[in-house]
VEXZAPA-864391 format. One record per residue: residue number from 1; residue in three letters; x negated, y, z of N, C-alpha, C in turn. Coordinates in pm, whole numbers, plus 32768, in hexadecimal, padded with zeros to 4 digits. Atoms other than C-alpha are relative to their C-alpha. Example, Ala and Ser with C-alpha at 12.3 -4.5 7.8 and 13.67 -1.06 7.14 Angstrom:
% VEXZAPA-864391
(1, "ala", (7FA7, 7F89, 8000), (7B32, 7E3E, 830C), (7FA6, 8078, 8000))
(2, "ser", (8052, 7F89, 7FFA), (7AA9, 7F96, 82CA), (804D, 806D, 8049))
This chain:
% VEXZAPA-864391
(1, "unk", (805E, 8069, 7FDD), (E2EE, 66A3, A70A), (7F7E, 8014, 7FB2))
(2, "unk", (8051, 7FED, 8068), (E18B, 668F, A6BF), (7FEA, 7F7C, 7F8D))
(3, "unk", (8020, 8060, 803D), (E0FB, 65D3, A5BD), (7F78, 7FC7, 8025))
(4, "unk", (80B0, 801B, 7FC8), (DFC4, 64E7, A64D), (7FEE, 7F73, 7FBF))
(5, "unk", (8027, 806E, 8052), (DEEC, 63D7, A5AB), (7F8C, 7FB7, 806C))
(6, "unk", (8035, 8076, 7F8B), (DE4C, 62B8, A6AB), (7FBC, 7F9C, 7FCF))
(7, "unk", (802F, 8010, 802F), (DD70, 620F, A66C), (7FCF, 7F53, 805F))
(8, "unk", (7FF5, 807D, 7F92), (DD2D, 607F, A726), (8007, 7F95, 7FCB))
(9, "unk", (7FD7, 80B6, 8023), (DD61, 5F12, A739), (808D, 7FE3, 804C))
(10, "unk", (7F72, 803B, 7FBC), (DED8, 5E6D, A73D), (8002, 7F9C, 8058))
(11, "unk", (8005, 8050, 7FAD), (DF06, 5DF8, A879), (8088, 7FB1, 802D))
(12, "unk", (7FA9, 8066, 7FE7), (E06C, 5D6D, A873), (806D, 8028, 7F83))
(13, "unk", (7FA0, 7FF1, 8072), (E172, 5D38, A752), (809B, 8001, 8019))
(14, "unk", (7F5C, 7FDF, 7FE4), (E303, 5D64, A7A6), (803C, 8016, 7FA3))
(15, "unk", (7F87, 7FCA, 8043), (E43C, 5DAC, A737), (7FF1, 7FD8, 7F9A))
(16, "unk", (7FFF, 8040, 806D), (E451, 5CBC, A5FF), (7F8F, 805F, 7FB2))
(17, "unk", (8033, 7FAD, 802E), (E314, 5D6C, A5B2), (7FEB, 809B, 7FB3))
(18, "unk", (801E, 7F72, 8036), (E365, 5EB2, A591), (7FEB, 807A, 8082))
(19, "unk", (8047, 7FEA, 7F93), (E2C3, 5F0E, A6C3), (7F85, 7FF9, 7FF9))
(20, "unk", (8054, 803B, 7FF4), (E16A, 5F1B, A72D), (7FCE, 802D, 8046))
(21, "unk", (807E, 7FDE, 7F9F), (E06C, 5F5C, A841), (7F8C, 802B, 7FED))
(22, "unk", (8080, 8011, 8064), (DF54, 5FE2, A7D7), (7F9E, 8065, 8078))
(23, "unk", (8031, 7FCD, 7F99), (DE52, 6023, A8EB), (7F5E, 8052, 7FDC))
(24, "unk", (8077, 7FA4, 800E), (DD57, 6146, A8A6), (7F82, 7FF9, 8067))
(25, "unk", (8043, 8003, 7FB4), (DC04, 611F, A97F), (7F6F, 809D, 7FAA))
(26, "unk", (8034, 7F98, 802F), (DB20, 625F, A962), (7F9C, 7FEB, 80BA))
(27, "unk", (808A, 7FEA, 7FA3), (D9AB, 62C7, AA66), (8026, 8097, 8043))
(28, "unk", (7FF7, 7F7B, 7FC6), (D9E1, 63E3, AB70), (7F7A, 8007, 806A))
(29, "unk", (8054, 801F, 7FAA), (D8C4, 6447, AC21), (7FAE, 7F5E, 8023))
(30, "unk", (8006, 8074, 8013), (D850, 62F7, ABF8), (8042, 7FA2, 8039))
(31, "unk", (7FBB, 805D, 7FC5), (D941, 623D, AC64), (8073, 7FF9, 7F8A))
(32, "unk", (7F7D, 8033, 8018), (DA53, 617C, ABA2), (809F, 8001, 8018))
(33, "unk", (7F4A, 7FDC, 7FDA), (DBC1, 61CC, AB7F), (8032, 7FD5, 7F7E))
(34, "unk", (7FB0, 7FE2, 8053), (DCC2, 6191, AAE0), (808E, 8011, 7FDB))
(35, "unk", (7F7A, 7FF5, 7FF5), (DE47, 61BC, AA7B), (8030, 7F99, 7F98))
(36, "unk", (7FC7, 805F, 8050), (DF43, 6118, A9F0), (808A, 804A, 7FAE))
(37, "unk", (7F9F, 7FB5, 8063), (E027, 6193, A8C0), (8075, 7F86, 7FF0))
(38, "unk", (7F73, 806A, 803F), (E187, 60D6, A861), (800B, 8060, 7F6C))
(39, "unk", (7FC5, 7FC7, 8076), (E1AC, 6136, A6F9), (80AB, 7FA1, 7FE2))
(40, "unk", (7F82, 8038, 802F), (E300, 60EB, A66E), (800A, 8001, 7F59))
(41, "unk", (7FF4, 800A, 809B), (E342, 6084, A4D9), (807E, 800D, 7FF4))
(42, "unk", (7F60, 800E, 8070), (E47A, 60CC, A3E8), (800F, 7F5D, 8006))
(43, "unk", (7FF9, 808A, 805D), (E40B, 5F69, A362), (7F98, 7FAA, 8059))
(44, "unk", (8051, 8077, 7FC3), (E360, 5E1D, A3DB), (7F41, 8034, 7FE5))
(45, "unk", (8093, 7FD5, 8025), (E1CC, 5EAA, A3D4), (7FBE, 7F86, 7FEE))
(46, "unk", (8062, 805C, 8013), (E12E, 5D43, A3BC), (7F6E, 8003, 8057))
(47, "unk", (8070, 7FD8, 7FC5), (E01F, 5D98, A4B5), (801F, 7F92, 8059))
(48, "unk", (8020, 8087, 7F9B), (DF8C, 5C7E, A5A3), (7FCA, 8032, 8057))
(49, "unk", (8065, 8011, 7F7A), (DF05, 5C64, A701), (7F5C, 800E, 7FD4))
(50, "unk", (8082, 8028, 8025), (DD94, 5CE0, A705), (7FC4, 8054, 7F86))
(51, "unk", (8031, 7FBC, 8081), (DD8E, 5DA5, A5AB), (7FF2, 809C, 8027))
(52, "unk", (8012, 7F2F, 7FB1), (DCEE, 5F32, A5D0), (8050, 8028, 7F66))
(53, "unk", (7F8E, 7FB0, 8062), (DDEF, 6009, A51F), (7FC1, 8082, 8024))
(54, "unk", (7FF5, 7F3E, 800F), (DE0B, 6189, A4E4), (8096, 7FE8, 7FED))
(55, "unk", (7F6C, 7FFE, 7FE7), (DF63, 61DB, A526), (8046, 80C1, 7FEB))
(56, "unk", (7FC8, 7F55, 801F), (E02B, 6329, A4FA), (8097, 802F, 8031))
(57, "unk", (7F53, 7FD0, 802E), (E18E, 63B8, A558), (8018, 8056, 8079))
(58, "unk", (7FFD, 7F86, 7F78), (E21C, 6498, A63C), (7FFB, 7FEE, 8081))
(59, "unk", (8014, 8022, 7F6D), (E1BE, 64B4, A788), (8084, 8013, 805C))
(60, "unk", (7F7C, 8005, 7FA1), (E2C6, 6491, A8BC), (7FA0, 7FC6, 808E))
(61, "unk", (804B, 804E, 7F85), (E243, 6443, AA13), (80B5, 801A, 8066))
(62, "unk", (7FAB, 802B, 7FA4), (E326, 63E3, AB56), (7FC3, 7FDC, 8051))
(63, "unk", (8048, 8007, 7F8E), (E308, 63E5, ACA0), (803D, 7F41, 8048))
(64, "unk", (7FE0, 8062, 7FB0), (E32A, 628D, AD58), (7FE4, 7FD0, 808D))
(65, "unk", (7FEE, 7FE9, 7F77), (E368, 6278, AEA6), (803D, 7F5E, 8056))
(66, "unk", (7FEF, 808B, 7FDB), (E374, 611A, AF85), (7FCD, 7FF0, 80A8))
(67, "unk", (803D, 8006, 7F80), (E33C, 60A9, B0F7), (7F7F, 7FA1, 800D))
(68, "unk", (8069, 807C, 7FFA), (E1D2, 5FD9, B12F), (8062, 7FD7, 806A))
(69, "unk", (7FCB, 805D, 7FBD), (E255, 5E9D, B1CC), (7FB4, 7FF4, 8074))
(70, "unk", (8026, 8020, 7F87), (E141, 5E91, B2C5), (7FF8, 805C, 8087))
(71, "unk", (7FF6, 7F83, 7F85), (E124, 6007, B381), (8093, 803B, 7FEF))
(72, "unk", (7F7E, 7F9A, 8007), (E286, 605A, B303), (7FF5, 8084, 7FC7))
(73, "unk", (802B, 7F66, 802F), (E1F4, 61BD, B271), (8032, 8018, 7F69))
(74, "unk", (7FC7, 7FCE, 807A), (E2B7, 6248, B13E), (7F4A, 7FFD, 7FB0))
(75, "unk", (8051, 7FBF, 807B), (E1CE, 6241, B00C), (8038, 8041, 7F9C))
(76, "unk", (8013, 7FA2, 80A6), (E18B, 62F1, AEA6), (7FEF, 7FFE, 7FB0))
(77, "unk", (8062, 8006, 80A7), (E13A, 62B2, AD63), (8007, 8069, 7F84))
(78, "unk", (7FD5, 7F89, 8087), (E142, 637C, AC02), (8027, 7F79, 7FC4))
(79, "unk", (7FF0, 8064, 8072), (E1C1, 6258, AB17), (7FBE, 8071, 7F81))
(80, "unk", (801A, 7FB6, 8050), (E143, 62FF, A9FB), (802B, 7F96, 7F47))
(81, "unk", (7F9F, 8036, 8096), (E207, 62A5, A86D), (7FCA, 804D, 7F78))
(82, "unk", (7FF9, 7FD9, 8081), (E1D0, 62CF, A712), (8067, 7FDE, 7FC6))
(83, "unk", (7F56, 8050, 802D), (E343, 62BF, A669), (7FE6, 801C, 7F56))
(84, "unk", (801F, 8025, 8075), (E340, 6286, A4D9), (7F89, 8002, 7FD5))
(85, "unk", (8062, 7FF4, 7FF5), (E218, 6227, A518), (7FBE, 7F8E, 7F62))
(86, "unk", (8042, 803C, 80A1), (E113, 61D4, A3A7), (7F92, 7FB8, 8040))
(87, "unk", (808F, 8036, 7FED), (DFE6, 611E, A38D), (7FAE, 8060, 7F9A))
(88, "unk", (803D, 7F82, 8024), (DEE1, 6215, A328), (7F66, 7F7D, 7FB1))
(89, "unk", (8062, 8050, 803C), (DDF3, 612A, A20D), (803E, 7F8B, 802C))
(90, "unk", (7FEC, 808A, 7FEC), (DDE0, 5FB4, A25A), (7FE4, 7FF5, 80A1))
(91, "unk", (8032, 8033, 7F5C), (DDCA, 5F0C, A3B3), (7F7F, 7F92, 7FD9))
(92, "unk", (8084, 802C, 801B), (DC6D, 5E63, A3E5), (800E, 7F7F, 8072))
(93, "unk", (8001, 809B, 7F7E), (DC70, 5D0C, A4C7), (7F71, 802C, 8039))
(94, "unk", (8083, 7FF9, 7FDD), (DAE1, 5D93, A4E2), (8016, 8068, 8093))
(95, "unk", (7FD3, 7FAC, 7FD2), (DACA, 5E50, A60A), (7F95, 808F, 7FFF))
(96, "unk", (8066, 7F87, 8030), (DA21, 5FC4, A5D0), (7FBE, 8037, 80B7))
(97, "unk", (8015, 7FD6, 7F6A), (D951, 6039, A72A), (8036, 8074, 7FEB))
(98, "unk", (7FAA, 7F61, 7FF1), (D9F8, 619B, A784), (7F82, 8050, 8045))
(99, "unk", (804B, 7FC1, 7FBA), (D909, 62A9, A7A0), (8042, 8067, 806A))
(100, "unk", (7FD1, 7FEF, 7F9A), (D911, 6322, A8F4), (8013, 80B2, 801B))
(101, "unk", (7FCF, 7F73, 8002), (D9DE, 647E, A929), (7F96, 8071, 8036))
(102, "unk", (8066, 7F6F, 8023), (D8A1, 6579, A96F), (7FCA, 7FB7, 7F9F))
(103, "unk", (8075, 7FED, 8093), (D80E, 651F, A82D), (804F, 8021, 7FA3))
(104, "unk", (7F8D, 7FBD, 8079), (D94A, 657C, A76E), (7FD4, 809D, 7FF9))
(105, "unk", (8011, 7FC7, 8032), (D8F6, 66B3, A6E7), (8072, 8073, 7FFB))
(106, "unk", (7F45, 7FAF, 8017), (DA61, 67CE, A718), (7FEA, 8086, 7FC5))
């Protein structure tokens, strides 16, 4: 597995908090996107709805597969996971703007 570090605001808390949602938004071509990570904790992380984290742990993706209810047409998703997943520094309730992916620098 690799190891990947994400970077976002927690968008939903679970599993007696040792779960969390944490939805990355990043600029393509100018347009807005974004994904959504499930990190998983050993231990209760204390993280709230709303707070931008840095997150870390090994990556795992999965395919998910479902019928839309209205045309009937099989869909797709990646779920995409972080499993012993850290907090990388403090979580910030502030939220940081994300500079937009051509100005990142590789």
């Amino acid at each position: 597995m690799a190891f990947t570090t994400v970077e976002g605001k927690v968008s939903r808390v679970f599993f007696s908090g040792k779960g969390a949602e944490v939805t990355e938004t990043f600029t393509v071509n100018g347009s807005e996107k974004s994904k959504r990570w499930t990190a998983w904790f050993d231990q209760p992380h204390g993280l709230s709805e709303g707070a931008h984290v840095k997150v870390s742990g090994l990556h795992s993706d999965q395919i998910d597969e479902w019928q839309d209810k209205t045309s009937g047409e099989t869909k797709r998703s990646v779920k995409r996971a972080l499993n012993k997943a850290r907090i990388e520094g403090g979580a910030d309730r502030a939220s940081t703007p994300q500079r937009p992916l051509d100005e990142i620098p590789f």
